[in-house]
Structures are given as C-alpha cells and as structure tokens.
Biotite code that builds the C-alpha atoms (Angstrom):
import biotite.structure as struc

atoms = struc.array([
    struc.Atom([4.393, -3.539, 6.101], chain_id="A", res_id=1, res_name="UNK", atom_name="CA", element="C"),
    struc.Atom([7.942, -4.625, 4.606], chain_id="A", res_id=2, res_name="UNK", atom_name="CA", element="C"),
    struc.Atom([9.840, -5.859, 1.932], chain_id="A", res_id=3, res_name="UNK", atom_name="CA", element="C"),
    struc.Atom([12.848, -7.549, 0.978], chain_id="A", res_id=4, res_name="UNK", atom_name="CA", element="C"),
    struc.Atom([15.712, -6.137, -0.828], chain_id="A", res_id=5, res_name="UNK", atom_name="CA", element="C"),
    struc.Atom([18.537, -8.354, -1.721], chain_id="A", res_id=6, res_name="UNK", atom_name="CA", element="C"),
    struc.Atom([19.714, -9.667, 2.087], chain_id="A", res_id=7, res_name="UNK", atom_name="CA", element="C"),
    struc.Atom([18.396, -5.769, 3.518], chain_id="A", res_id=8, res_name="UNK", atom_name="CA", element="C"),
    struc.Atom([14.616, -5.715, 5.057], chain_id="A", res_id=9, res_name="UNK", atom_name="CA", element="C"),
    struc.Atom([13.274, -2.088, 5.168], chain_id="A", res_id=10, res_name="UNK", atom_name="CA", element="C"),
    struc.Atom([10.236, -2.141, 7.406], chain_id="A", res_id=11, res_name="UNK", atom_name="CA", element="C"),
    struc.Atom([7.404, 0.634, 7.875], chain_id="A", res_id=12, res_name="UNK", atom_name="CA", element="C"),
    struc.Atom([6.390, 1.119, 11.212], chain_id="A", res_id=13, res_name="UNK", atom_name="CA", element="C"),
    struc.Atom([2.975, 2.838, 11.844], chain_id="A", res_id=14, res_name="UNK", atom_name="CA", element="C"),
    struc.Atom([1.571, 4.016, 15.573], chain_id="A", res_id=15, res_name="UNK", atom_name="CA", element="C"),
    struc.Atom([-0.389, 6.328, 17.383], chain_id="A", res_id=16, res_name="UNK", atom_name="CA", element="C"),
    struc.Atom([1.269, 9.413, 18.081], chain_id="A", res_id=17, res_name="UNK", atom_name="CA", element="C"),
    struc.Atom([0.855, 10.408, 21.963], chain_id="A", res_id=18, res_name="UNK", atom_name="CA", element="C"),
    struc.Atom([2.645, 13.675, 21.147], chain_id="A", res_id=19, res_name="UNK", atom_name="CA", element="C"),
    struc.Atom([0.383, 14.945, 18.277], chain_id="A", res_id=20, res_name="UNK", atom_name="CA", element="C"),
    struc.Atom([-3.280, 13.859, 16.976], chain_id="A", res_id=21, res_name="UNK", atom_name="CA", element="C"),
    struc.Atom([-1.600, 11.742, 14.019], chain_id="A", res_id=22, res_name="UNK", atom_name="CA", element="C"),
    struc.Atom([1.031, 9.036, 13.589], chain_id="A", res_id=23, res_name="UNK", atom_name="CA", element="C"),
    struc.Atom([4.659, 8.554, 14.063], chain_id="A", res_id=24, res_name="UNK", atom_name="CA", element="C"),
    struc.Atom([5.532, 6.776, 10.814], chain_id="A", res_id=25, res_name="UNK", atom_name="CA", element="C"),
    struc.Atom([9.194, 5.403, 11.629], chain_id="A", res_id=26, res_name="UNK", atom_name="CA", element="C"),
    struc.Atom([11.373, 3.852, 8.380], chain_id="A", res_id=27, res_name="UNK", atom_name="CA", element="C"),
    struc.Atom([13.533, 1.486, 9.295], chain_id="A", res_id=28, res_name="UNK", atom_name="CA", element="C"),
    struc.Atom([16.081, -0.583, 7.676], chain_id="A", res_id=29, res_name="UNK", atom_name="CA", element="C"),
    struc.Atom([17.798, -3.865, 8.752], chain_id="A", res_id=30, res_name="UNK", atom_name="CA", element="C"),
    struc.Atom([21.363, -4.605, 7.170], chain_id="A", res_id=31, res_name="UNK", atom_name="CA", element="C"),
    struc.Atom([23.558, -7.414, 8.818], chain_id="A", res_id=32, res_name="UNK", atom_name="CA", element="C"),
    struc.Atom([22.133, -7.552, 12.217], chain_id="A", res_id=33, res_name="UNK", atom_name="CA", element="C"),
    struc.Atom([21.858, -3.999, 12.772], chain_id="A", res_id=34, res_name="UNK", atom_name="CA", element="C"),
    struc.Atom([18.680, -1.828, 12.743], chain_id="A", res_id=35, res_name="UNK", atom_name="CA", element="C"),
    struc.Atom([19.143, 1.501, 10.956], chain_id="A", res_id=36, res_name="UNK", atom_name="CA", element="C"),
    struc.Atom([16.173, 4.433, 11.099], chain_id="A", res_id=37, res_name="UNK", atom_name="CA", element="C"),
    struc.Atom([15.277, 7.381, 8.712], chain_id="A", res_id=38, res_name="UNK", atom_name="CA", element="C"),
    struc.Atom([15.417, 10.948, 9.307], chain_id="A", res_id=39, res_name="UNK", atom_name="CA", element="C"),
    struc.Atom([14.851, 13.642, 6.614], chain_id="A", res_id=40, res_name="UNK", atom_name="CA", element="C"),
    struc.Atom([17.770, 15.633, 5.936], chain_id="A", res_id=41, res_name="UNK", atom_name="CA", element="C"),
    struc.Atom([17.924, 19.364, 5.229], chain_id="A", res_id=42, res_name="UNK", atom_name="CA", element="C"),
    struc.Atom([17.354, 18.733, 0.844], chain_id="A", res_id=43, res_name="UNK", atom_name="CA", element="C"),
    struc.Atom([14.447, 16.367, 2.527], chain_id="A", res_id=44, res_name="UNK", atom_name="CA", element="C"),
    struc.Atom([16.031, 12.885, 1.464], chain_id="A", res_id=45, res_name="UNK", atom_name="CA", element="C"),
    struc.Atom([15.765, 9.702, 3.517], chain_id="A", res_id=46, res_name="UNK", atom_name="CA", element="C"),
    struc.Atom([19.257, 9.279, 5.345], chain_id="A", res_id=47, res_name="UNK", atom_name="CA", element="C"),
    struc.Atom([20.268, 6.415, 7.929], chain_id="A", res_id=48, res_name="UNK", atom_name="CA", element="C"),
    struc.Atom([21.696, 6.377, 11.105], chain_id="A", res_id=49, res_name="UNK", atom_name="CA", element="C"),
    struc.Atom([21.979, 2.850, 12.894], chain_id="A", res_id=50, res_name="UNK", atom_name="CA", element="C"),
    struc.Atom([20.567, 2.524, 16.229], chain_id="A", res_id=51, res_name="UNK", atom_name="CA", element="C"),
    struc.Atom([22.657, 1.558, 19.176], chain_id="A", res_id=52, res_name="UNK", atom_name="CA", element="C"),
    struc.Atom([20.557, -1.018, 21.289], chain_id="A", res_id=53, res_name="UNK", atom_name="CA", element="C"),
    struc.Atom([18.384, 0.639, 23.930], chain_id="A", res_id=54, res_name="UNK", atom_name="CA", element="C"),
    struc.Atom([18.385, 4.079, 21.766], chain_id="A", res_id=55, res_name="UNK", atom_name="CA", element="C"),
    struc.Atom([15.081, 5.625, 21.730], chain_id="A", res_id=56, res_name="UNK", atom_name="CA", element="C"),
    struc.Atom([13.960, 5.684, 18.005], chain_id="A", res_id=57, res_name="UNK", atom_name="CA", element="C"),
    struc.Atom([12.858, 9.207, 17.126], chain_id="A", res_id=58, res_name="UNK", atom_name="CA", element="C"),
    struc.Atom([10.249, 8.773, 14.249], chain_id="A", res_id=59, res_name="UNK", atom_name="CA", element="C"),
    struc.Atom([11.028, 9.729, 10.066], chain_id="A", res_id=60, res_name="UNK", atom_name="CA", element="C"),
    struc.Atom([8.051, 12.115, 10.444], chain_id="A", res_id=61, res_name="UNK", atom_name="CA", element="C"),
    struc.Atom([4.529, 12.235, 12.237], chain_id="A", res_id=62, res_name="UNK", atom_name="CA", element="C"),
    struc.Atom([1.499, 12.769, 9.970], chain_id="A", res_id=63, res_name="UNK", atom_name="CA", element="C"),
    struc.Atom([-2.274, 12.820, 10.372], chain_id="A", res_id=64, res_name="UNK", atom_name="CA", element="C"),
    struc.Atom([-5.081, 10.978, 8.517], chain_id="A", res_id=65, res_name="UNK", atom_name="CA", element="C"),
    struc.Atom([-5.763, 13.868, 6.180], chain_id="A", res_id=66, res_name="UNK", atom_name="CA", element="C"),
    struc.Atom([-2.379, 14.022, 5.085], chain_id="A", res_id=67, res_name="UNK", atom_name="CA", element="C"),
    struc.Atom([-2.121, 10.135, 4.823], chain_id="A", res_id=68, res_name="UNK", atom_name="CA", element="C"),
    struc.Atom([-5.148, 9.610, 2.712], chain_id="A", res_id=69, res_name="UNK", atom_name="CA", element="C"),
    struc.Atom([-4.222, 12.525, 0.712], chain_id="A", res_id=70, res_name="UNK", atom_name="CA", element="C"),
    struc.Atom([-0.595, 10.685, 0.263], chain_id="A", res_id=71, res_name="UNK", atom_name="CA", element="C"),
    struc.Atom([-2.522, 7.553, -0.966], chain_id="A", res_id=72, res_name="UNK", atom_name="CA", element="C"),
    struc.Atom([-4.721, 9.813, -3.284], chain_id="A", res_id=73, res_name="UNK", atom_name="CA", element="C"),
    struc.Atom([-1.816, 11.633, -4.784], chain_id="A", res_id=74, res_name="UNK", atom_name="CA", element="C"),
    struc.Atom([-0.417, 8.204, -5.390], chain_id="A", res_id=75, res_name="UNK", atom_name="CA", element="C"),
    struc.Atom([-3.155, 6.301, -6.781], chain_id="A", res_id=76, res_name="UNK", atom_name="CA", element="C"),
    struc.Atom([-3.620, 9.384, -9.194], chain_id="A", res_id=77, res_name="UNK", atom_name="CA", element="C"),
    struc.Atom([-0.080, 8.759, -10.794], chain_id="A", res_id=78, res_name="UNK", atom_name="CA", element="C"),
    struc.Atom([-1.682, 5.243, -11.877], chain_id="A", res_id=79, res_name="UNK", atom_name="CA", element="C"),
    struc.Atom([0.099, 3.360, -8.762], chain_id="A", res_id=80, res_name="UNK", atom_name="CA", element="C"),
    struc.Atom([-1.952, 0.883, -7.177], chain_id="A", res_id=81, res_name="UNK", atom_name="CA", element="C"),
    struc.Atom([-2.522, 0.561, -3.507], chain_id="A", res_id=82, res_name="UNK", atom_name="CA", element="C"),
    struc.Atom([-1.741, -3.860, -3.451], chain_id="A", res_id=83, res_name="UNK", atom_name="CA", element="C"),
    struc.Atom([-5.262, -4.656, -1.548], chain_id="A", res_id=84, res_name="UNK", atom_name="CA", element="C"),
    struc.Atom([-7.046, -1.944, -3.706], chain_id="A", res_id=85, res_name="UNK", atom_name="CA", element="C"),
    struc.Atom([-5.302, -3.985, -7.171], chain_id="A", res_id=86, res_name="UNK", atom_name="CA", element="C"),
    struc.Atom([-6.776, -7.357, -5.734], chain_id="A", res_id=87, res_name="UNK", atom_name="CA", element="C"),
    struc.Atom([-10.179, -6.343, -5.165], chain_id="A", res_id=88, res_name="UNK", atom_name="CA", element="C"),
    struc.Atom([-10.194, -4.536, -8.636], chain_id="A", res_id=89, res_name="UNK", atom_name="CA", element="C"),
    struc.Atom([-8.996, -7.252, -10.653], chain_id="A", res_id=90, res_name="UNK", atom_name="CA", element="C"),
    struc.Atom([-12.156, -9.546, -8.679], chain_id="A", res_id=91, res_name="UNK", atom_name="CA", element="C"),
    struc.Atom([-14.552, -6.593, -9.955], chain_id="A", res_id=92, res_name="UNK", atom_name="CA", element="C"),
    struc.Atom([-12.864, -6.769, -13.670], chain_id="A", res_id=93, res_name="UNK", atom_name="CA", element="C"),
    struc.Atom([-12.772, -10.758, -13.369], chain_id="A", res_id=94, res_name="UNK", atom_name="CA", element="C"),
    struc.Atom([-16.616, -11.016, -11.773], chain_id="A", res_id=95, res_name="UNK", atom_name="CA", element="C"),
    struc.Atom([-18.187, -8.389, -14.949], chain_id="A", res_id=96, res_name="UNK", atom_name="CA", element="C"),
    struc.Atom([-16.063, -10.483, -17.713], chain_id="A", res_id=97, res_name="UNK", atom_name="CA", element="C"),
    struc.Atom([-17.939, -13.269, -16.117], chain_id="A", res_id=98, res_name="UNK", atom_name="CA", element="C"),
    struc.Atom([-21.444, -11.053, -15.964], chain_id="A", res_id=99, res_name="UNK", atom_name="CA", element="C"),
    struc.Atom([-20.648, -10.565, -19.175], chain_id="A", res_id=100, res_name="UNK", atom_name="CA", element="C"),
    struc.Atom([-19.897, -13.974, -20.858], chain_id="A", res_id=101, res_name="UNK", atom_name="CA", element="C"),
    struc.Atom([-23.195, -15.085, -18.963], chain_id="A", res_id=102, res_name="UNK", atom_name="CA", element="C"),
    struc.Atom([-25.169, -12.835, -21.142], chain_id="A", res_id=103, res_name="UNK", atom_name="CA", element="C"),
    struc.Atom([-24.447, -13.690, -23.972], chain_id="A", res_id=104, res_name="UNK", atom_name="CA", element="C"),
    struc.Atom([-24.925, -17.139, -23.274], chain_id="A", res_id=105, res_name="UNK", atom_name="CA", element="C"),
    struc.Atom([-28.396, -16.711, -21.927], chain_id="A", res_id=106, res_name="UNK", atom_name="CA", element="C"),
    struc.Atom([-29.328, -14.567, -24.925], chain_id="A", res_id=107, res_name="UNK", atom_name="CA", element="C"),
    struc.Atom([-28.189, -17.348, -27.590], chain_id="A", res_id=108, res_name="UNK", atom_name="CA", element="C"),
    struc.Atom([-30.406, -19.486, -25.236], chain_id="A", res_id=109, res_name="UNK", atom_name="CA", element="C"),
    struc.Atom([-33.254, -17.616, -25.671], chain_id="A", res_id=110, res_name="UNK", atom_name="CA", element="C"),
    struc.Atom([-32.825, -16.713, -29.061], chain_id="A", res_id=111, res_name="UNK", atom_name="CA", element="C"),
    struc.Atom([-32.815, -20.621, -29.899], chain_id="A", res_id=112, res_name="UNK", atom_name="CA", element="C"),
    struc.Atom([-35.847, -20.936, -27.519], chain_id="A", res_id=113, res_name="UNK", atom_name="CA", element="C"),
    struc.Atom([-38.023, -17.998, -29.835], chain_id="A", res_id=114, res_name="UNK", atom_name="CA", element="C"),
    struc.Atom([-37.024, -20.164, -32.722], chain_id="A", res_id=115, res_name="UNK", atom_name="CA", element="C"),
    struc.Atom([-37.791, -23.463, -31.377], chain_id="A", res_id=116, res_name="UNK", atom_name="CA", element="C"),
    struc.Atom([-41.443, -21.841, -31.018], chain_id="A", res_id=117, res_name="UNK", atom_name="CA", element="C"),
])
C-alpha cells in the first residue's frame, strides 16, 4: 500500500511477525533516493530516521489482528471509508437504484396491461 506525495513516496509495509503472534507494520518514507523509517517517539508521533544501506529496519510498531480490525472499525466509524469497502458500496447503491428504476418500469407495464384488458 502507498501513495504519492509531491516527489516523496511513503509506503506501508505489512508482514508476519516471527517475534510475536501479529505483524510488524513498518512506515517508510522515500525522499531523494534515500529510504527513511518511522519510530514512535516518547509524545507517540511518527518521527524519521533515514536508513543507511544494509541497516536492519526495526518496525514502527507490531500489532495483532484484533487490534488491526479494531483500527479499521474505529476508522470506518468516524465516516472514513476503507477504498475497496467504498467501491463495492457504491456497486450495492448503483445495482438497488437500478432494482429500483426496474420496478417501476415493470409496474407501469402492468398497469397498462390491466387496462388494455
């Protein structure tokens, strides 16, 4: 998962964690060339330190499904959409317009046919 900002990429990088039962979640930013990763500093904000080639990458934090779905829940509930979750509810909003439209067509069709009898 990524995105672009201006010329910086920040990347997400998500794998099984052989230390714990969860996932090392690792945040990492590219900026000119260089690769940068999170860590969490003491007021628990994001802050950067650039990785010398070779470094071992300790991960931004290690969490476990619970606490990942409950992430996603918390922010789905502040009216945030997860971007696969937005696509497959505009389909079900598109697909009952459509369910809908089709009704009333087919009951001014059989209204006429009741008249035509």
């Amino acid at each position: 998962m990524y995105y672009d900002k201006l010329d910086n990429e920040c990347i997400v990088k998500i794998i099984d964690s052989p230390r714990s039962f969860g996932y090392d979640i690792g945040i990492i930013r590219k900026e000119n060339g260089k690769l940068f990763i999170a860590n969490i500093d003491k007021d628990g904000f994001l802050e950067f330190h650039e990785v010398q080639r070779g470094e071992i990458m300790i991960p931004t934090f290690t969490l476990d499904d619970d606490i990942i779905l409950k992430l996603i829940e918390a922010y789905t509930n502040i009216g945030r959409k997860i971007p696969d979750h937005s696509k497959i509810e505009g389909k079900l909003e598109a697909t009952e317009k459509h369910l809908e439209d089709m009704r009333i067509i087919a009951t001014k069709c059989i209204d006429r046919i009741i008249k035509i009898k």
